[in-house]
Residue frames as qw, qx, qy, qz and C-alpha x, y, z in Angstrom:
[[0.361, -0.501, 0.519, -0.591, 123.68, 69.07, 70.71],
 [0.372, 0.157, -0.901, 0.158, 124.15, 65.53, 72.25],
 [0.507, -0.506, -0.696, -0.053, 121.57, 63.64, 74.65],
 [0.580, -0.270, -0.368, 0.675, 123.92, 64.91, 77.65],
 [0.159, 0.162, 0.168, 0.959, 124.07, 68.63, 76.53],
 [0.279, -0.451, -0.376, -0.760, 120.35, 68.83, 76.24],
 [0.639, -0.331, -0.677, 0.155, 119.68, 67.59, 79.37],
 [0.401, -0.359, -0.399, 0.743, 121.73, 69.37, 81.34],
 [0.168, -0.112, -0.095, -0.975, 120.12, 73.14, 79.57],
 [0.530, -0.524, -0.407, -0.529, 116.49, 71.82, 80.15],
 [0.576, -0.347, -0.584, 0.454, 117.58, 70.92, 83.71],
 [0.285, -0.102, -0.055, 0.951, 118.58, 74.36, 84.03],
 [0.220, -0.365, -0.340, -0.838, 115.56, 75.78, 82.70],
 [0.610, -0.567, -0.505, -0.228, 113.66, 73.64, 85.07],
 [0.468, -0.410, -0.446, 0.644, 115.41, 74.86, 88.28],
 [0.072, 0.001, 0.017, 0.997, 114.89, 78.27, 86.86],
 [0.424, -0.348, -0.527, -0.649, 111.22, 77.68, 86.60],
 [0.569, -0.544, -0.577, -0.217, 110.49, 75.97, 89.34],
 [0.416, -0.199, -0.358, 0.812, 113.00, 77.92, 92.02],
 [0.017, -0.437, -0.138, -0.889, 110.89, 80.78, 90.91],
 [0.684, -0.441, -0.237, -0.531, 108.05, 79.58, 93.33],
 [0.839, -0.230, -0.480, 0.112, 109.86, 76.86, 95.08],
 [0.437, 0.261, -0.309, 0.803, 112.45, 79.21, 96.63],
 [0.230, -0.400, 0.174, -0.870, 110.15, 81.36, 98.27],
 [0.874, -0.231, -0.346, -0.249, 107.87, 78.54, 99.50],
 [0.767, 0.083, -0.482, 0.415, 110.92, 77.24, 100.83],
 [0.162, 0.279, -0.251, 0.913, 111.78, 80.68, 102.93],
 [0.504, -0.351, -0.262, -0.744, 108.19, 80.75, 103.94],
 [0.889, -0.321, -0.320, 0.065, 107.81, 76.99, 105.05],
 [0.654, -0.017, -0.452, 0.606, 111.03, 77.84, 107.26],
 [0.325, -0.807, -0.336, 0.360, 109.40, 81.09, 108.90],
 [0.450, 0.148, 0.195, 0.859, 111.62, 83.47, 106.52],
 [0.188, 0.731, 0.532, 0.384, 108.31, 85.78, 105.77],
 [0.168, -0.027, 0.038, 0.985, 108.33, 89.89, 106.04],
 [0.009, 0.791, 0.603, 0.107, 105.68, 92.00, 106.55],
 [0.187, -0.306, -0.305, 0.882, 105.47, 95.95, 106.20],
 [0.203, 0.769, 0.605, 0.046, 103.39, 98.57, 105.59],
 [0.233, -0.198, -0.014, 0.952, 103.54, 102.30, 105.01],
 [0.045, 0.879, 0.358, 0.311, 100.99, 105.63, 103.62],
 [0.169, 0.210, 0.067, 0.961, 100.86, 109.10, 103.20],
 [0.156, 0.569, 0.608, -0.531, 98.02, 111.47, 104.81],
 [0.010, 0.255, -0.348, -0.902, 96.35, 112.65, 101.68],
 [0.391, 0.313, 0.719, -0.482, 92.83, 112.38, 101.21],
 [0.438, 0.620, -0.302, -0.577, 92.52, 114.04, 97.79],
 [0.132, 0.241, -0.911, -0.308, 94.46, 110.40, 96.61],
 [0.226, 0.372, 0.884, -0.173, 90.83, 108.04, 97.86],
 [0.546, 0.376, 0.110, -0.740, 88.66, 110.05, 95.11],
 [0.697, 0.151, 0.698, 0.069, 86.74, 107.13, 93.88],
 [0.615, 0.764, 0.063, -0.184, 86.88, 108.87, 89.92],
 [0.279, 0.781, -0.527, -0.183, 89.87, 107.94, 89.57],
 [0.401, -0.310, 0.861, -0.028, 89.95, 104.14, 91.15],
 [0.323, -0.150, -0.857, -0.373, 87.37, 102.25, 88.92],
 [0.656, -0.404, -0.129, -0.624, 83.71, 101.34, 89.64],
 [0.707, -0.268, -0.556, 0.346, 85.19, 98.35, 92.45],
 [0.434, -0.036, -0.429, 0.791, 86.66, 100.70, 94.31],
 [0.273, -0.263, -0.053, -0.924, 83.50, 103.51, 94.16],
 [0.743, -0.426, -0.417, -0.305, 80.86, 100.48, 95.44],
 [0.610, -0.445, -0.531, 0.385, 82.88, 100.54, 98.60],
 [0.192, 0.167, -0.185, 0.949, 84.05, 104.16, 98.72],
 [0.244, -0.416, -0.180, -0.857, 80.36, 105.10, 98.52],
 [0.671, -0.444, -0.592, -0.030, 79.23, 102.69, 101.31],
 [0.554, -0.145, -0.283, 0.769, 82.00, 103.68, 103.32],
 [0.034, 0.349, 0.098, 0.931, 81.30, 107.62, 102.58],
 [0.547, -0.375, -0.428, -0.614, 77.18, 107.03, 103.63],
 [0.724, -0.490, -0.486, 0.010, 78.53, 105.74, 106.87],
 [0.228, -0.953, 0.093, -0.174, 80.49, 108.50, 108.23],
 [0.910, 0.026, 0.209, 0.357, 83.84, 107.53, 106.72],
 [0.234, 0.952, -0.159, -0.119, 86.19, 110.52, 105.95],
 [0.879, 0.302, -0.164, 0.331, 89.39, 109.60, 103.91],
 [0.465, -0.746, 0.314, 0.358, 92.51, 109.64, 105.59],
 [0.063, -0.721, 0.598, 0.345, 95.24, 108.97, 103.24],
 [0.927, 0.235, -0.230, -0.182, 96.28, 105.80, 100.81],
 [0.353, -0.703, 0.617, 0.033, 98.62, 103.54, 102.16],
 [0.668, 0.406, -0.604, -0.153, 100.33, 99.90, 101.28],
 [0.742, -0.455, 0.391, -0.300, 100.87, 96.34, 102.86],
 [0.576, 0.502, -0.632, -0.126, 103.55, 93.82, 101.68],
 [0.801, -0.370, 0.460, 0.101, 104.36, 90.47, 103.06],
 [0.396, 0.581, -0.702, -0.111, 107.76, 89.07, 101.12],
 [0.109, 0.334, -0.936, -0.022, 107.89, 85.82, 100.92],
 [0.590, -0.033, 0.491, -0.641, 104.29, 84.96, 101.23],
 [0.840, 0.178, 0.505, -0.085, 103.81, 80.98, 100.49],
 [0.713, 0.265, 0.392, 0.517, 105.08, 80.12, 96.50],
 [0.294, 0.824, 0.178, 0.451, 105.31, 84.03, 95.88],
 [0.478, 0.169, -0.298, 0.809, 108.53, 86.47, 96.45],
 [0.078, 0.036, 0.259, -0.962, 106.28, 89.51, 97.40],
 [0.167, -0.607, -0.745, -0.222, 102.46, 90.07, 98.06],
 [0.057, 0.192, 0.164, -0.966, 101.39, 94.07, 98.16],
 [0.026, -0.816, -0.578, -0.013, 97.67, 95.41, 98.50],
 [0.145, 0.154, -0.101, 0.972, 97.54, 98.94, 97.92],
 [0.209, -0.586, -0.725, 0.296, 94.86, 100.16, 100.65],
 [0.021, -0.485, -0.140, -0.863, 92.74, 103.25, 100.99],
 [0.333, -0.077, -0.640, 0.688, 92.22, 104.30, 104.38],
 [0.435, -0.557, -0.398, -0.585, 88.93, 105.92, 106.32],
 [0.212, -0.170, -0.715, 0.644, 88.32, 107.00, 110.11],
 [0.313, -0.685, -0.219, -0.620, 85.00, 108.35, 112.02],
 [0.338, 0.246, -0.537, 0.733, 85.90, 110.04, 114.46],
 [0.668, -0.305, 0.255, -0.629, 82.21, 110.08, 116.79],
 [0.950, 0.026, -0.266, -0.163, 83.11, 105.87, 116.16],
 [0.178, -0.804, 0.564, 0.065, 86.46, 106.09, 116.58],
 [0.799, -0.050, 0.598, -0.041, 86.85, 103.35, 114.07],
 [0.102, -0.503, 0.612, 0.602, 88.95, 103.00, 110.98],
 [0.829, 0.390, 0.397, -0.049, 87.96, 101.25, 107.50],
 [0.026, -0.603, 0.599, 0.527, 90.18, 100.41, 104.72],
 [0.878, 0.356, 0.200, -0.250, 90.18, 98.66, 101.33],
 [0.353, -0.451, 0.691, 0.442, 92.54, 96.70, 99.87],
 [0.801, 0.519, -0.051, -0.293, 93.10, 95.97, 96.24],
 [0.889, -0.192, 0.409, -0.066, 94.07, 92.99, 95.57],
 [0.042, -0.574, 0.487, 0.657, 97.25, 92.28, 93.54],
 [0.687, 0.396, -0.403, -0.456, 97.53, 91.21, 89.62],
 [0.061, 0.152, 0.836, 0.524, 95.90, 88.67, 88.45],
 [0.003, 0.588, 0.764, -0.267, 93.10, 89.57, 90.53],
 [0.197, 0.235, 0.309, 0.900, 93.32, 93.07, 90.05],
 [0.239, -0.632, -0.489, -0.552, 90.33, 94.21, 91.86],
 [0.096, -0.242, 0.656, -0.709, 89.27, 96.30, 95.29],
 [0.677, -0.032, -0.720, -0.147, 87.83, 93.83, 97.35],
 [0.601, -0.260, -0.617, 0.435, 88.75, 93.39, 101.01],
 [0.036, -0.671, 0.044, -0.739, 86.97, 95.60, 103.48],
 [0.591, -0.336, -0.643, 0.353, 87.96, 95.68, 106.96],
 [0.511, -0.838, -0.071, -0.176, 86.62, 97.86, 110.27],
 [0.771, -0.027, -0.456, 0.444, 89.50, 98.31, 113.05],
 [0.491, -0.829, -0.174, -0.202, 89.64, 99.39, 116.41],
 [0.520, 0.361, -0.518, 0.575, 93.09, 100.27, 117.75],
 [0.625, -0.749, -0.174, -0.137, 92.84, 100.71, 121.70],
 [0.010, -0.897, 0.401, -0.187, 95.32, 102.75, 123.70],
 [0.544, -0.545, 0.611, 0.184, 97.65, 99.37, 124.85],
 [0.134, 0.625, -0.578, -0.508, 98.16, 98.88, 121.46],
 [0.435, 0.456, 0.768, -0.118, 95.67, 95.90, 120.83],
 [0.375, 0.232, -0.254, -0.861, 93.65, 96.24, 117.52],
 [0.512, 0.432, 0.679, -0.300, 90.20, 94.43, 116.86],
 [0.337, 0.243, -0.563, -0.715, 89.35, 93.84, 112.60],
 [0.649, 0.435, 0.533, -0.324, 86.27, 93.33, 111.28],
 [0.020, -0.199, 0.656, 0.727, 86.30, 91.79, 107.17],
 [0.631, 0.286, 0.059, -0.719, 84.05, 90.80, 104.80],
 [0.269, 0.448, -0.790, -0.321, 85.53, 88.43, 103.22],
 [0.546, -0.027, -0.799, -0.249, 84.50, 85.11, 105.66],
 [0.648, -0.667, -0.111, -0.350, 81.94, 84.55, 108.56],
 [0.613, 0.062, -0.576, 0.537, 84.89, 84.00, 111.17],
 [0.408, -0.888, -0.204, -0.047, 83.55, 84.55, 115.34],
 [0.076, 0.876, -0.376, 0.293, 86.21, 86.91, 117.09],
 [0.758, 0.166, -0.449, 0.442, 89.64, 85.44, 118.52],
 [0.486, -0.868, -0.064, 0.080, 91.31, 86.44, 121.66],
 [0.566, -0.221, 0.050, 0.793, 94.44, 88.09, 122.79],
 [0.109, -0.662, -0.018, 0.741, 95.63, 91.25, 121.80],
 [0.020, 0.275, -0.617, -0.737, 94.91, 90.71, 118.21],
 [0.462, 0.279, 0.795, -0.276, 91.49, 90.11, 117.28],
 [0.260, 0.208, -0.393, -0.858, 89.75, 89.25, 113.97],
 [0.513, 0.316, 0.694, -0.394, 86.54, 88.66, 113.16],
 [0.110, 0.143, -0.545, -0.819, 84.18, 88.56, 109.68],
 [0.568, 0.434, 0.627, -0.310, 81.20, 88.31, 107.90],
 [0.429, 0.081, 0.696, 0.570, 80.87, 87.37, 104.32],
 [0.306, 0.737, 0.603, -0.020, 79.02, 90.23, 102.69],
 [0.292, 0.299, 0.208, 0.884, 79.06, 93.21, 100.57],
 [0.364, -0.837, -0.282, -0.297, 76.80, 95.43, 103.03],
 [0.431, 0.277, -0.509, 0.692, 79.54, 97.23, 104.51],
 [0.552, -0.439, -0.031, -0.708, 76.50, 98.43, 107.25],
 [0.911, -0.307, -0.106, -0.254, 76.00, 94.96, 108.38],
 [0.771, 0.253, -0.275, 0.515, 79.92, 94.57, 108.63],
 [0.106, -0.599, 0.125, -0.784, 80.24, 97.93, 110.62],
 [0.521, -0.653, 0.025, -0.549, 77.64, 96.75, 112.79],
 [0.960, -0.067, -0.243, 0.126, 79.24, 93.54, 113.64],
 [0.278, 0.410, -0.379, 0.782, 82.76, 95.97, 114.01],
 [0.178, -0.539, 0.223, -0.793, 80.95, 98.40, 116.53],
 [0.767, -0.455, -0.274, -0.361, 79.30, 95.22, 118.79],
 [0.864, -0.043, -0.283, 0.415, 82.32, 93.44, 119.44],
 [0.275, 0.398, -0.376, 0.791, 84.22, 96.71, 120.08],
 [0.495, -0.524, 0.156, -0.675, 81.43, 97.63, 123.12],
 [0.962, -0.175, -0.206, -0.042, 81.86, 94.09, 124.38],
 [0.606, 0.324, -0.314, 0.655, 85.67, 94.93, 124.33],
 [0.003, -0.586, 0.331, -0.740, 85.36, 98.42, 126.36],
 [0.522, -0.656, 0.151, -0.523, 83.37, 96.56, 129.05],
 [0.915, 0.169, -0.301, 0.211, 86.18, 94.62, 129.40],
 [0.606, -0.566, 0.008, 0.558, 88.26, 97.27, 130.19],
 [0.609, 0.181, 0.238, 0.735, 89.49, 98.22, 126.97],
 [0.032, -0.805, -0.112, 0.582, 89.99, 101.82, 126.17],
 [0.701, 0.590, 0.249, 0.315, 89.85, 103.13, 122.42],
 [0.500, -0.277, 0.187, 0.799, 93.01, 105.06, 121.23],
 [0.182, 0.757, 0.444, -0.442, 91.53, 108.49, 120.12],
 [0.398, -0.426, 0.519, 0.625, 94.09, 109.36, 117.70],
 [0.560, 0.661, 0.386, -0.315, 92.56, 108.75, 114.70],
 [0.547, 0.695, -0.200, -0.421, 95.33, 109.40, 112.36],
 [0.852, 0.297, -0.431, 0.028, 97.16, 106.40, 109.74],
 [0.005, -0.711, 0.652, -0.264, 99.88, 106.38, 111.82],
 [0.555, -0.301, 0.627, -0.457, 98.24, 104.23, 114.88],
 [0.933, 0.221, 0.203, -0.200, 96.39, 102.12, 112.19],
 [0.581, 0.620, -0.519, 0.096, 99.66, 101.68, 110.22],
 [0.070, -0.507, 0.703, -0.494, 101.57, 100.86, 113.93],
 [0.553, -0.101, 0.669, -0.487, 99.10, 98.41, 115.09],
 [0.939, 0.287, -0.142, -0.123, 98.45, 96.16, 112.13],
 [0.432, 0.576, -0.644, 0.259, 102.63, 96.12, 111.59],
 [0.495, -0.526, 0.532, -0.442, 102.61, 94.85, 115.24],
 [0.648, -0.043, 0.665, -0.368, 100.39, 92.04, 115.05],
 [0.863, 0.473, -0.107, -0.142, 99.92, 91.41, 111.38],
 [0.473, 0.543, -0.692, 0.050, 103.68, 90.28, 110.79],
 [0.443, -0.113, 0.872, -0.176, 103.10, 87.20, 113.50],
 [0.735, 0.328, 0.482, -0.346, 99.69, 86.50, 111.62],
 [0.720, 0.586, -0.277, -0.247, 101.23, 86.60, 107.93],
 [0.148, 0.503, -0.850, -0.060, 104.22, 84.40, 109.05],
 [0.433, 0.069, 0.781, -0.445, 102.04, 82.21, 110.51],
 [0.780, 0.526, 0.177, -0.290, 99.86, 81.91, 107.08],
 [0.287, 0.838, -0.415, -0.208, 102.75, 81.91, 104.95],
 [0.002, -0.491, 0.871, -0.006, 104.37, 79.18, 106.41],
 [0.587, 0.330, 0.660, -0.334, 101.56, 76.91, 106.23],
 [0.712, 0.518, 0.306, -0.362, 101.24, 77.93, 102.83],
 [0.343, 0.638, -0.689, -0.043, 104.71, 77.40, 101.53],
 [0.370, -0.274, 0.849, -0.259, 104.63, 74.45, 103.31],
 [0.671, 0.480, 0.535, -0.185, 101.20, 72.73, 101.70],
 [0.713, 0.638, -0.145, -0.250, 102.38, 74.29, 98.47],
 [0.268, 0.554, -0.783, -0.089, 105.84, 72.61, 98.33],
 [0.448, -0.048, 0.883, -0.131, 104.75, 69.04, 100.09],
 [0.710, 0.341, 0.543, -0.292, 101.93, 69.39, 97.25],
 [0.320, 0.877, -0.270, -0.236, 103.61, 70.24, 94.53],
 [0.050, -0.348, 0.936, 0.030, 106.90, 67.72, 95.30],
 [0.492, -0.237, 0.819, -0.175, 104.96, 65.34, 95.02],
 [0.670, 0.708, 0.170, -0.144, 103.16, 65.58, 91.86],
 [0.313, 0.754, -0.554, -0.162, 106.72, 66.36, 90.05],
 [0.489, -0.346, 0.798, -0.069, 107.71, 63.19, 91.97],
 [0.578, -0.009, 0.786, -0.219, 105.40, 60.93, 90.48],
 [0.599, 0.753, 0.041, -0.268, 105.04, 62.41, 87.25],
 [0.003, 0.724, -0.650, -0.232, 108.91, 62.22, 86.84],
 [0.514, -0.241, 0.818, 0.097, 109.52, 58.18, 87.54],
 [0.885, 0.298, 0.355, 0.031, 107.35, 56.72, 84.58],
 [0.474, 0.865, -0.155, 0.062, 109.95, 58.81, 82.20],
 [0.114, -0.535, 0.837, 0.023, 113.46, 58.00, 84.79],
 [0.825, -0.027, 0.553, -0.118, 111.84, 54.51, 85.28],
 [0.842, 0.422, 0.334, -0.028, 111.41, 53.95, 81.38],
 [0.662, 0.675, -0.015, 0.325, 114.47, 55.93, 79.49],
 [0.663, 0.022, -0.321, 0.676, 116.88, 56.73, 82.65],
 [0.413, -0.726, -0.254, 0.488, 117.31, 59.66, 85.34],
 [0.330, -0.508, -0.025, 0.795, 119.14, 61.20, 83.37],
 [0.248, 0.543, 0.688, 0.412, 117.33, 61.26, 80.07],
 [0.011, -0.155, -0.184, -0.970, 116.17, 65.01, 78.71],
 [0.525, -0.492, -0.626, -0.299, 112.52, 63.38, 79.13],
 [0.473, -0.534, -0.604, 0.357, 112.80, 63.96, 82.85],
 [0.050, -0.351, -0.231, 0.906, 113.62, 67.77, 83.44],
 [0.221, -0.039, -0.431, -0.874, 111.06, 68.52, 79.85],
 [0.390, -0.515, -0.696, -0.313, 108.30, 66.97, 82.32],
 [0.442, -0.444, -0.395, 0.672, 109.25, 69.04, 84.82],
 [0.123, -0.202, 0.236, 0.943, 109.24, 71.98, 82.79],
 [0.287, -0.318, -0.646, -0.632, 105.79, 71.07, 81.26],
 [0.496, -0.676, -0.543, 0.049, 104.12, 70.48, 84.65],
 [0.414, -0.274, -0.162, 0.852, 105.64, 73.85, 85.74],
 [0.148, -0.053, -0.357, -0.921, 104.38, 75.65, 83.33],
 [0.410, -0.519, -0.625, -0.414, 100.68, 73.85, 83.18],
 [0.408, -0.427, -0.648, 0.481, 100.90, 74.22, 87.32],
 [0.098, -0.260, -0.096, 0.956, 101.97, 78.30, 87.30],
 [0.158, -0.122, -0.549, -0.812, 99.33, 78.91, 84.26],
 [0.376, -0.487, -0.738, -0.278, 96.48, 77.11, 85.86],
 [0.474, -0.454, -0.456, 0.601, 97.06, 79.36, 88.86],
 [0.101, -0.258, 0.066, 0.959, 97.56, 82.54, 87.44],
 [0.303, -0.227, -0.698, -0.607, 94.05, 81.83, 85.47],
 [0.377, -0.452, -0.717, 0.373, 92.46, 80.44, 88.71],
 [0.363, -0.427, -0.291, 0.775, 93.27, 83.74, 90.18],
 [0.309, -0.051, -0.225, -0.923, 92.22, 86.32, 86.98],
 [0.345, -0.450, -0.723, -0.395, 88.93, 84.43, 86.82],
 [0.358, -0.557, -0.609, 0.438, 88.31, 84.89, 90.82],
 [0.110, -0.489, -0.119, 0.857, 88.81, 88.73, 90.38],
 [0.000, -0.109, -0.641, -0.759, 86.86, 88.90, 87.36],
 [0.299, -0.525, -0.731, -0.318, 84.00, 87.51, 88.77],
 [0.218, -0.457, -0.373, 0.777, 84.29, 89.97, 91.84],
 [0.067, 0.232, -0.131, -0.962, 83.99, 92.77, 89.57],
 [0.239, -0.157, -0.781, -0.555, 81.12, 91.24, 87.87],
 [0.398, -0.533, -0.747, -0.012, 79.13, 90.98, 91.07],
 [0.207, -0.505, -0.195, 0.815, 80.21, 94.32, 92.53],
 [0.283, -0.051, -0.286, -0.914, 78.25, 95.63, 88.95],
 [0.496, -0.317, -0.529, -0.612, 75.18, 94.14, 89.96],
 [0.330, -0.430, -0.647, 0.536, 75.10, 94.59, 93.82],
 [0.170, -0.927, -0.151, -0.297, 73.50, 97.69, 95.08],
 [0.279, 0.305, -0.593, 0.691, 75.51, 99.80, 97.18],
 [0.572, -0.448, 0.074, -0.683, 72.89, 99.14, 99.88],
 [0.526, -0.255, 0.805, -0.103, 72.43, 95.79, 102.03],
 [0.809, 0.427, -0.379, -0.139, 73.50, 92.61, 100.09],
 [0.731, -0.385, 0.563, -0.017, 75.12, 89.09, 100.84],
 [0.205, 0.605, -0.668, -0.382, 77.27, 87.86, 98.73],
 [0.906, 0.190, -0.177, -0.334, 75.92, 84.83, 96.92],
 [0.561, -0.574, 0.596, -0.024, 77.38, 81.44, 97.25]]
């Protein structure tokens, strides 16, 4: 195989590598993104003996606050920032003297762990109020509001849920009594699929402006020194693809690793997640 030949197959490889990510990014940064959801009513599916010990340190919080399982459901956004699809598979929870939902989401692979717990108040004009854990964030306005507080005391999360909602009612609002997945399924889909296009494209954006530009500048000293078209230029493309995707997908197992590590040595009682 001739300079020319080899060139043009590692080229190829490298569009096939890096279109994997760049393509969606692209779709993303241009407002392309998707968002549904869906579940079943089937409580029997949220028995924590069958999810792992992540998923029992919130079931049992969740349980101890007058949480009864509604059903497991799912959330996908397609096209979300360098990645084709992004699904959480969620487990669902309503008390019905609160009239306030809770769900957990487990987070996909690499992470691989259940993690995200949010509160949510659906109210009869089809408004919904979420409380997470994840990061101290104060509440937002309009018909979509989220709020958060960084801890694994799903109690001290709750309460934060149940203030803001009474702040809401003497507003006017009125809670939707309903109570079953449906409403909560119907009222994220609403409003989440503005808020994930709205992340998405921000993050296909930042990932392709940061990204191009590192291939840029990595590329010239190779065109500069043996020619554009030279094999040398797509086989540094193809190396910094690879080292880019790897250090990412690592990034990411470590982050869920250490979750699970700190979710075996939390109580299920009040706790703040270390910094």
């Amino acid at each position: 195989m001739n300079e020319t030949a080899l060139a043009v197959v590692l080229w190829g490889i490298a569009a096939l590598l890096l279109g994997w990510t760049w393509v969606p990014a692209v779709i993303s940064g241009l407002g392309g993104t998707k968002y549904a959801n869906g579940g079943t009513d089937d409580p029997t599916a949220l028995d924590p003996s069958t999810q792992g010990a992540d998923y029992a340190f919130w079931h049992e919080q969740l349980r101890a606050l007058g949480y009864e399982p509604l059903g497991p459901a799912w959330m996908r956004v397609s096209f979300h920032g360098p990645q084709w699809r992004y699904e959480t598979q969620v487990r669902t929870f309503y008390s019905r003297p609160k009239r306030a939902f809770a769900f957990v989401q487990r987070q996909p692979r690499p992470m691989d762990v259940w993690w995200l717990t949010m509160f949510a108040t659906c109210w009869q004009d089809g408004s919904i109020l979420l409380t997470s854990n994840a990061v101290d964030e104060p509440p937002g306005d309009g018909e979509y509001v989220v709020q958060g507080m960084e801890s694994v005391d799903l109690s001290a999360v709750e309460a934060l849920h149940l203030s803001q909602q009474a702040r809401l009612q003497v507003t006017g609002k009125r809670l939707d009594s309903d109570g079953s997945l449906e409403t909560l399924l119907k009222a994220t889909e609403r409003h989440a699929g503005q808020s994930a296009r709205y992340v998405s494209l921000h993050l296909g954006q930042t990932y392709l402006a940061s990204h191009g530009l590192v291939h840029f500048f990595l590329s010239l000293p190779p065109a500069l020194m043996v020619g554009p078209g030279h094999w040398g230029v797509p086989l540094a493309n193809i190396v910094l693809g690879m080292v880019f995707n790897l250090s990412e997908y690592l990034a990411k197992w470590r982050a869920g690793a250490l979750m699970r590590e700190q979710l075996k040595v939390q109580p299920a009682g009040p706790a703040e997640i270390s910094s």
